[in-house]
N, C-alpha and C positions, 0 to 999 in steps of 0.2 A: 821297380827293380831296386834290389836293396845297393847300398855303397859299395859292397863287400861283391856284390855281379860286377857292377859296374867296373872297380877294377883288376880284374880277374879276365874279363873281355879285354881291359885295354892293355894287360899284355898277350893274351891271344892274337889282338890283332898283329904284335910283333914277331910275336912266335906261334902259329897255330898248333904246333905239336906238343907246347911246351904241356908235360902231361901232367904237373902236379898243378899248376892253373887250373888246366881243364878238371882236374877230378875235385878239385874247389869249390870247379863252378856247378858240376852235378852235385856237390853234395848241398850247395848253396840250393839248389832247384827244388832235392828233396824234402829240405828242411822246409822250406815257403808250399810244400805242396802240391810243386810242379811236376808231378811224378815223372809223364809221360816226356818233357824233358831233359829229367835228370838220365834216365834209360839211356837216351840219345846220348848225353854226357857221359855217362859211364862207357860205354860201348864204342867212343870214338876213342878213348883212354886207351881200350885195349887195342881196337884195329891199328894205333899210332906206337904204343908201347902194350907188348904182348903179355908180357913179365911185369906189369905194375898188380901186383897180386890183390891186390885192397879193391880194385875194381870193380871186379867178379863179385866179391861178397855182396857190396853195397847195393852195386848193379842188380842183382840177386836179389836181396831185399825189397827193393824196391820192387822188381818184379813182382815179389810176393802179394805186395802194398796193391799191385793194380789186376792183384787176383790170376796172374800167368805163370802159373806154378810149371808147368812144362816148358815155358823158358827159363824160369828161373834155375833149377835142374840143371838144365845144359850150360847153362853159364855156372854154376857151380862146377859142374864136371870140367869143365873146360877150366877154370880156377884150379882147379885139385894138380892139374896138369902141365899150369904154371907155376905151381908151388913143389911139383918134382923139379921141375929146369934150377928154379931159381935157390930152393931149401929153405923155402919159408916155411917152416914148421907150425908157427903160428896160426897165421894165415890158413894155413892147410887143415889146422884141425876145427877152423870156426867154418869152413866151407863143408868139411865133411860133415860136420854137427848140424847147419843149416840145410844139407842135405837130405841126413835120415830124417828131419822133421818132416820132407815132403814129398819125401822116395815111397 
């Protein structure tokens, strides 16, 4: 486990919700590999903070990565949906873009 989990975990342990940790630590997972972890990590981002828009995408990608294009999909959709609440624009056009690629 690189430095970079290790303290990312050790403020989880003081805050488990803190959601930009957590979305650290899935991004930390994807990057080493760990796909089927990072998922887990993206996914609690959202169940904890609904509206962290960046989630969905990665989340999404990664999905892509472990070949589950029909979840991938739904968490994009789902993303599109949190980028109306919130007006991320940005955000909303790399989900819709990641979308048509596998709609």
């Amino acid at each position: 486990m690189s430095a970079r989990a290790n303290a990312l975990r050790a403020l989880l342990e003081q805050d488990p919700k803190n959601s930009f940790a957590r979305y650290g630590l899935a991004l930390d997972h994807a990057n080493n590999g760990d796909l089927e972890s990072a998922v887990t990590e993206f996914k609690t981002v959202i169940a904890n903070d609904a509206n962290y828009c960046a989630a969905y995408f990665h989340g999404g990608q990664t999905l892509e990565k472990l070949g589950k294009l029909a979840d991938a999909a739904e968490l994009y959709r789902a993303g599109i949906e949190a980028t109306k609440r919130t007006g991320d624009a940005h955000t909303r056009s790399e989900l819709e873009g990641a979308l048509s690629m596998i709609a």
